[in-house]
C-alpha positions as CSV (number, residue, x, y, z in Angstrom):
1,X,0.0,0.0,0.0
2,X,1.6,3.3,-1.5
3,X,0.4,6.1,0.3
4,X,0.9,9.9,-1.5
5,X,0.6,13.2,-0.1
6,X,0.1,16.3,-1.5
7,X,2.4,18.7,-0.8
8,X,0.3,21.9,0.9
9,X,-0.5,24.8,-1.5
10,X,0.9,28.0,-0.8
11,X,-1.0,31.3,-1.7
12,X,0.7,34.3,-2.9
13,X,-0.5,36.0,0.1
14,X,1.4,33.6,2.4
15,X,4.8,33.8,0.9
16,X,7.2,36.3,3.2
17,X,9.0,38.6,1.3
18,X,12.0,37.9,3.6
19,X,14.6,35.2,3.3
20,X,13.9,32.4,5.8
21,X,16.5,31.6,8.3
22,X,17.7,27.8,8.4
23,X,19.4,26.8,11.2
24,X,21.9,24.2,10.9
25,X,19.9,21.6,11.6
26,X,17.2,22.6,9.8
27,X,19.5,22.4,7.1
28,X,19.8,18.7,7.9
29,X,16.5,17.8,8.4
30,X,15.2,19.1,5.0
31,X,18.1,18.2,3.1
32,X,20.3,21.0,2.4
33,X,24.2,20.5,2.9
34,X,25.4,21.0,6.4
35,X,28.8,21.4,8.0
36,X,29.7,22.4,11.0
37,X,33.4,23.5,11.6
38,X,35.9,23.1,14.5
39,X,36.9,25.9,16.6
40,X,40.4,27.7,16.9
41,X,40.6,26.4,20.1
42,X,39.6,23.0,19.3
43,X,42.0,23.0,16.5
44,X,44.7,23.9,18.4
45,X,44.0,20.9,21.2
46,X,44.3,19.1,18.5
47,X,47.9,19.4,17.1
48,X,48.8,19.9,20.8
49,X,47.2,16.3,21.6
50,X,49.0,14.8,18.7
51,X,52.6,15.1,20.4
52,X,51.4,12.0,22.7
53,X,50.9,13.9,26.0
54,X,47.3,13.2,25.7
55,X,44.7,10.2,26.5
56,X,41.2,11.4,25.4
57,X,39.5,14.2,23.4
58,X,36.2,14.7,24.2
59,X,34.5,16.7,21.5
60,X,30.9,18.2,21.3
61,X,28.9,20.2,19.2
62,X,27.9,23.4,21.0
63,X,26.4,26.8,19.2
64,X,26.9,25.0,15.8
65,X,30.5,24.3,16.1
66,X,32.7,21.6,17.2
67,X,34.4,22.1,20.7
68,X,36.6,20.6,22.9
69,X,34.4,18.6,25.6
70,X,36.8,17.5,28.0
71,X,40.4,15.6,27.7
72,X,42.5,13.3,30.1
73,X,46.2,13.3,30.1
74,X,48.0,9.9,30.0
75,X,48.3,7.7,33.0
76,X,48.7,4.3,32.6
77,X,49.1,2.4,29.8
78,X,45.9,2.6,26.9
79,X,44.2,-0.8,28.0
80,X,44.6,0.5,31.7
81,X,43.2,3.6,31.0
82,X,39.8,2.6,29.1
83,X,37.1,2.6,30.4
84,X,38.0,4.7,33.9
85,X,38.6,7.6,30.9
86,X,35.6,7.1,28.7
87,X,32.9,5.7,30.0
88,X,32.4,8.0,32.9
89,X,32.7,11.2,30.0
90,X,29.4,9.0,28.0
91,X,26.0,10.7,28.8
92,X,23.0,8.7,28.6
93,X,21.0,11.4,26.3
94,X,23.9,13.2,24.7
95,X,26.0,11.8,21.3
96,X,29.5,12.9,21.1
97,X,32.7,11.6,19.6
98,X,35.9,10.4,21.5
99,X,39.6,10.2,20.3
100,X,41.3,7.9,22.6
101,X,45.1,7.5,21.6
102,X,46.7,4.2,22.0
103,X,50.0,3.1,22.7
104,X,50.9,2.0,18.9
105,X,52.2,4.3,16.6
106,X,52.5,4.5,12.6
107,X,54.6,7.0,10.4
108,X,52.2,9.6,11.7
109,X,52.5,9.4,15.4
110,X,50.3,8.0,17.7
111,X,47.6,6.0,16.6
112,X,44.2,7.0,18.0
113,X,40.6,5.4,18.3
114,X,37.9,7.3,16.7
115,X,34.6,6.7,18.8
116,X,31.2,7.7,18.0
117,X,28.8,7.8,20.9
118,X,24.5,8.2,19.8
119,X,22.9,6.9,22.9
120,X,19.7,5.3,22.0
121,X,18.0,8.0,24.8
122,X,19.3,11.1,23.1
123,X,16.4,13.3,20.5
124,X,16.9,12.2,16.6
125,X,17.5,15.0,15.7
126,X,20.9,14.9,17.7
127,X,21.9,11.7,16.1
128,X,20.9,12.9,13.1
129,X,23.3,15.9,13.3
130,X,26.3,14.3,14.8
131,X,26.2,11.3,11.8
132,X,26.2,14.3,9.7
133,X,29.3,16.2,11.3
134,X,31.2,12.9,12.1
135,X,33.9,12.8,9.2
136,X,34.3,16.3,9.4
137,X,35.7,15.6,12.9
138,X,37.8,12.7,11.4
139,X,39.2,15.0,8.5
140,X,40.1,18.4,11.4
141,X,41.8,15.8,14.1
142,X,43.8,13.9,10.6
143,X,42.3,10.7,9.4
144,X,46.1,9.6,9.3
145,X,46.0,9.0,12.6
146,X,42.8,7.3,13.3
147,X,43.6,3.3,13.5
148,X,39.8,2.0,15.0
149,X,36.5,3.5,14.6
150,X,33.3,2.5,16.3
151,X,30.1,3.2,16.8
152,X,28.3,2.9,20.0
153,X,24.8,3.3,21.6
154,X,24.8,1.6,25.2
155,X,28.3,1.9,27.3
156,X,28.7,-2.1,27.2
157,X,29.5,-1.7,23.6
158,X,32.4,1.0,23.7
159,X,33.4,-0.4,27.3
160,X,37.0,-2.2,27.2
161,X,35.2,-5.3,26.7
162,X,33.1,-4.5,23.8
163,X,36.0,-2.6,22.1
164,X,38.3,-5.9,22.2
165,X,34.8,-7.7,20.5
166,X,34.8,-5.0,18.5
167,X,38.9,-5.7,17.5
168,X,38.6,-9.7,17.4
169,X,35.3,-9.0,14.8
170,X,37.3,-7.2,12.2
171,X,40.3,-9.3,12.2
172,X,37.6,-12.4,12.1
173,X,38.0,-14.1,8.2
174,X,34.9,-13.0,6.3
175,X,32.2,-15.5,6.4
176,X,32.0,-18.3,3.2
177,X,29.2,-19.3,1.6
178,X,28.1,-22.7,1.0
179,X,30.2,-22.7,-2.3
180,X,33.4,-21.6,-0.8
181,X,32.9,-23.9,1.5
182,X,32.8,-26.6,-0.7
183,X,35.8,-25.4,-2.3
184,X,37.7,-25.4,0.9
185,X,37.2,-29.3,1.2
């Protein structure tokens, strides 16, 4: 069952003669190209964090723009470090994205863990903007950098223990199918 509707008609009368404003997400939510940029400041945290002295970047959209949320410096070692870092910074009705630097490193520097975090508590239309803002994050912080990336909605999924699931998933062989399987033998 196909169900149409009419868009409504709009009189002459009922058109404004001024431009209407469109909010950022306003501009998401009826399909118009959105992006929100980082601050100075945030920027700045971010080529500091880079050197290695730095755990966890916290960022957060606030007044349309990317800002720094909260960081932790280094204390132990990554694995150590988790989930006393992260999951105490996770609100239960607020998305945000993580950068949690590891221990390895690659020609870059430090290789860092890109976390989303979209609570299944938090309004749509939050989601809805940080999927929309999430490379741009990726591509201000340097994509080089980013080994992992997940995606999380409840805190057992982005806790230490979900994250190693998370790691032993990816390097699991792709699944075969009945052919392959056959083949194998």
């Amino acid at each position: 069952l196909l169900i149409h509707r009419r868009r409504p008609e709009v009189l002459p009368s009922q058109v404004s003669s001024q431009r209407p404003f469109h909010s950022p997400l306003s501009a998401l939510l009826t399909g118009m190209f959105l992006v929100l940029l980082a601050t100075s400041e945030l920027k700045e945290f971010f080529a500091k964090a880079r050197n290695g002295s730095i755990r966890l970047i916290k960022v957060v959209i606030q007044d349309e723009q990317l800002v720094l949320g909260a960081h932790k410096d280094l204390r132990h070692n990554w694995d150590q470090d988790y989930d006393t870092f992260i999951l105490p910074l996770l609100d239960d009705t607020q998305p945000c994205y993580i950068l949690y630097r590891l221990d390895s490193q690659n020609a870059q520097g430090f290789e860092w863990l890109f976390l989303s975090w979209s609570p299944d508590h938090s309004p749509v239309r939050l989601k809805m903007l940080y999927a929309a803002t999430r490379m741009t994050v990726k591509k201000e912080f340097g994509g080089g950098h980013i080994k992992d990336e997940m995606f999380g909605t409840l805190k057992e999924e982005v806790a230490f223990n979900g994250y190693q699931k998370h790691v032993s998933s990816c390097a699991a062989p792709a699944p075969l199918t009945a052919a392959e399987r056959e083949l194998q033998q």
